[in-house]
C-alpha positions as CSV (number, residue, x, y, z in Angstrom):
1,X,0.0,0.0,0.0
2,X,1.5,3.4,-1.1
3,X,1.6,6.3,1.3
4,X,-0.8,8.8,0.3
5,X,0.7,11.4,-1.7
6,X,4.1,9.5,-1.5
7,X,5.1,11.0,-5.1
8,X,9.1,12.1,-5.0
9,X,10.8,14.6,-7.2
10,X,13.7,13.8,-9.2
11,X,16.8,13.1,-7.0
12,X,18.2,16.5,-7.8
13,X,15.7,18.3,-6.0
14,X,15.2,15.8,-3.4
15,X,18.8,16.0,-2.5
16,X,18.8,19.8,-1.6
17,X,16.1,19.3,1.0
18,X,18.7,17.6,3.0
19,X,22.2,17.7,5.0
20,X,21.6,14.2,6.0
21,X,24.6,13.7,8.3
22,X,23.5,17.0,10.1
23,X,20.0,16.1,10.4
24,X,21.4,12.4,11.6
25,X,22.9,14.5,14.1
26,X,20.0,16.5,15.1
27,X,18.3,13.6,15.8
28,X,20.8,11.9,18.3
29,X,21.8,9.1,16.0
30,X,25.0,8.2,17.8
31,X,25.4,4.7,18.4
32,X,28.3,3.5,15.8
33,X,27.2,-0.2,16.3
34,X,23.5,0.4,16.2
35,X,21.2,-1.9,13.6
36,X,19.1,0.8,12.1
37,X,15.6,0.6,10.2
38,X,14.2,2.9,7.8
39,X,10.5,3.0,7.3
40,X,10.5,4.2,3.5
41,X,14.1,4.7,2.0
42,X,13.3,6.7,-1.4
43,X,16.9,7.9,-3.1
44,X,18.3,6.7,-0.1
45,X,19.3,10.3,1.1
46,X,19.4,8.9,4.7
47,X,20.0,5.0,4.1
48,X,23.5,5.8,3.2
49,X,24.4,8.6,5.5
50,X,23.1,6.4,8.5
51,X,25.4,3.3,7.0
52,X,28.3,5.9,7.1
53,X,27.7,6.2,10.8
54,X,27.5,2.8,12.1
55,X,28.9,-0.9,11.6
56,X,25.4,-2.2,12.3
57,X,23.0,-3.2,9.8
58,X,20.7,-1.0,8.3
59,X,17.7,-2.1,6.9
60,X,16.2,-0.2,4.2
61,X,12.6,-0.9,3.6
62,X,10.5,0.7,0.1
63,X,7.3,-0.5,-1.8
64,X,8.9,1.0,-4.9
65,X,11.3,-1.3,-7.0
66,X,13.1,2.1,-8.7
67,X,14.0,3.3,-5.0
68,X,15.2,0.3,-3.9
69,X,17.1,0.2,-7.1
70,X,18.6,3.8,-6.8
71,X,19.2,3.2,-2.6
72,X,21.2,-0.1,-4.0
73,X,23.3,1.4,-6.2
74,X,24.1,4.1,-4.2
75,X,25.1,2.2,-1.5
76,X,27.3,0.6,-3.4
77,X,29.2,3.7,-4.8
78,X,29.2,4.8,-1.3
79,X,31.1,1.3,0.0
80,X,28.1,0.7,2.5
81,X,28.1,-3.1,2.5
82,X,26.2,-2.8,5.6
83,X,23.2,-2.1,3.7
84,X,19.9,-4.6,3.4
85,X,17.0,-3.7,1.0
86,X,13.7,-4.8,0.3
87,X,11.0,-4.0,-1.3
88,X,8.3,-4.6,1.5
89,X,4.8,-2.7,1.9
90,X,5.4,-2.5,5.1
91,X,2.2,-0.2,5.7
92,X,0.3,-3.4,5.4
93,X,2.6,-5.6,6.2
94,X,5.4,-4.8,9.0
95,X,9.2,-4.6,8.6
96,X,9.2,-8.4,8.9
97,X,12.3,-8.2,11.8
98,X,12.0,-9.4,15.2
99,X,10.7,-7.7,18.1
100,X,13.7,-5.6,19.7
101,X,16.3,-5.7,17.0
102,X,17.1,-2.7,16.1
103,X,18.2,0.7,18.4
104,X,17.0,3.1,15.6
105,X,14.4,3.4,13.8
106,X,13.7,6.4,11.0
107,X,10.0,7.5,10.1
108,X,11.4,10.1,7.6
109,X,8.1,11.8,6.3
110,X,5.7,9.5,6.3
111,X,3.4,10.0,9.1
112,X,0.9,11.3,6.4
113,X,0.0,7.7,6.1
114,X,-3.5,6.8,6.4
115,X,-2.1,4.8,9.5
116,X,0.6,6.6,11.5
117,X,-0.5,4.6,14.4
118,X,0.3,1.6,13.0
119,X,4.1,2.4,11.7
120,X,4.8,3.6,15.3
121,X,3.8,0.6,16.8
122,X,5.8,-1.5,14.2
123,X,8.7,0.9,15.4
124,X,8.2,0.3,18.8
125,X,7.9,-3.6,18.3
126,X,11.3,-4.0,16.6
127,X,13.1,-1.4,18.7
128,X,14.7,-2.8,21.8
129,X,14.6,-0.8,25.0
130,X,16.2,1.9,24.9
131,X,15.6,2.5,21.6
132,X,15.5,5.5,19.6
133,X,12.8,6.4,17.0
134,X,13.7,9.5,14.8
135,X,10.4,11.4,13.2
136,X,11.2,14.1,10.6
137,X,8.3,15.4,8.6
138,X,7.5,18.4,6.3
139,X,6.8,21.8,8.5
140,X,3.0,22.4,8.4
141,X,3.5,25.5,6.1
142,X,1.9,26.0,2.5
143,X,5.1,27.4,1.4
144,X,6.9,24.6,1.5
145,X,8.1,23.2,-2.0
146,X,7.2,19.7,-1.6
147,X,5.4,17.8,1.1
148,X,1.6,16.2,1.5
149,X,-1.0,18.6,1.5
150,X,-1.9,20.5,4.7
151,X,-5.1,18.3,4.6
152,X,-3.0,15.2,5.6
153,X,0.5,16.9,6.7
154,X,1.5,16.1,10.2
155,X,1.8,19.0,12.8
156,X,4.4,18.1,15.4
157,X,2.3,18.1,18.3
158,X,0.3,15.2,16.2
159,X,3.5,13.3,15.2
160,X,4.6,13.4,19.3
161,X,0.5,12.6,20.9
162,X,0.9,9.5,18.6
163,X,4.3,8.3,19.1
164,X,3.4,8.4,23.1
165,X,0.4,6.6,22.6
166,X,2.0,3.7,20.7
167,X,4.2,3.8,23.8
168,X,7.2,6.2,23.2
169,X,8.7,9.4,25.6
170,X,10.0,12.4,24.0
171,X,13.5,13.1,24.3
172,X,14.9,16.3,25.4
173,X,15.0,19.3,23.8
174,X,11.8,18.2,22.3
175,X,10.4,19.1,19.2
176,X,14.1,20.6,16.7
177,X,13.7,23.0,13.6
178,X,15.6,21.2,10.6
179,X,15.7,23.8,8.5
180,X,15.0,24.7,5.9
181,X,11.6,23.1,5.7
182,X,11.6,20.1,8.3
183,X,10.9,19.6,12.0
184,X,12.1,16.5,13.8
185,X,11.6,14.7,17.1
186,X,13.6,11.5,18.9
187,X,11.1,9.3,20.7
188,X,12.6,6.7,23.0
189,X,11.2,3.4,23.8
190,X,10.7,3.1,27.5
């Protein structure tokens, strides 16, 4: 099941939305043996930089064949052997990994899915205690040059009320601008 209104500009544009490593940073992934899953890995803007940053696995999870495709390759240009990718619809499906495997997991915007509740709680299944969950979605502002529409884009108060109801706190500062057009938020599982 796609995401609604999951279309991605060419990789061009896409990339100049993006300091990966900084937002990486931002969002207090710092654990340089960490097994990592991405909810949605598109050019694999973060897939790589997170495989930069740690000798655990990351797995990189898309329902479309051409990003899964692109991620691959790129990941091999980059060196990242640690990279695993497959196509999965894991909307409907799950990530497929056991429970508490992982210590990060990135939901990169895609809360605008018809069920955010239900990728949180897949997070917080796989992640082990401890574990960190990084949100990052589009700033709720029509001037923006890409995102969902308003109708369906994720304010940050929503993003954090569901994350704690599937179980997650909020880790300090809270809620991080990641400019130019993204906010962010680390969750940890209690």
């Amino acid at each position: 099941m796609k995401v609604r209104e999951s279309g991605m500009p060419d990789e061009q544009m896409w990339a100049t939305f993006f300091d990966a490593p900084r937002i990486l940073t931002q969002l207090d992934f710092d654990d340089p043996a960490a097994d990592v899953v991405e909810f949605g890995c598109g050019y694999g803007t973060f897939t790589v930089a997170a495989a930069a940053r740690t000798s655990g696995i990351i797995f990189a999870l898309d329902l479309d064949p051409a990003m899964i495709e692109f991620t691959r390759d790129r990941a091999q240009q980059a060196g990242r052997p640690n990279v695993r990718l497959e196509r999965r619809d894991f909307v409907a499906e799950g990530t497929g990994l056991a429970d508490h495997c992982v210590g990060y997991a990135m939901l990169f915007n895609i809360l605008h899915a018809e069920k955010p509740d239900a990728l949180l709680r897949e997070a917080w299944r796989v992640l082990r205690p401890g574990g960190r969950l990084g949100i990052m979605h589009w700033n709720y502002d029509p001037t923006t040059p890409r995102g969902p529409s308003l109708s369906i884009r994720p304010r940050p108060e929503q993003c954090r009320a569901w994350a704690e109801a599937a179980g997650f706190q909020l880790r300090a500062p809270g809620i991080r601008d990641l400019p130019p057009y993204h906010y962010g938020m680390v969750m940890e599982r209690a």
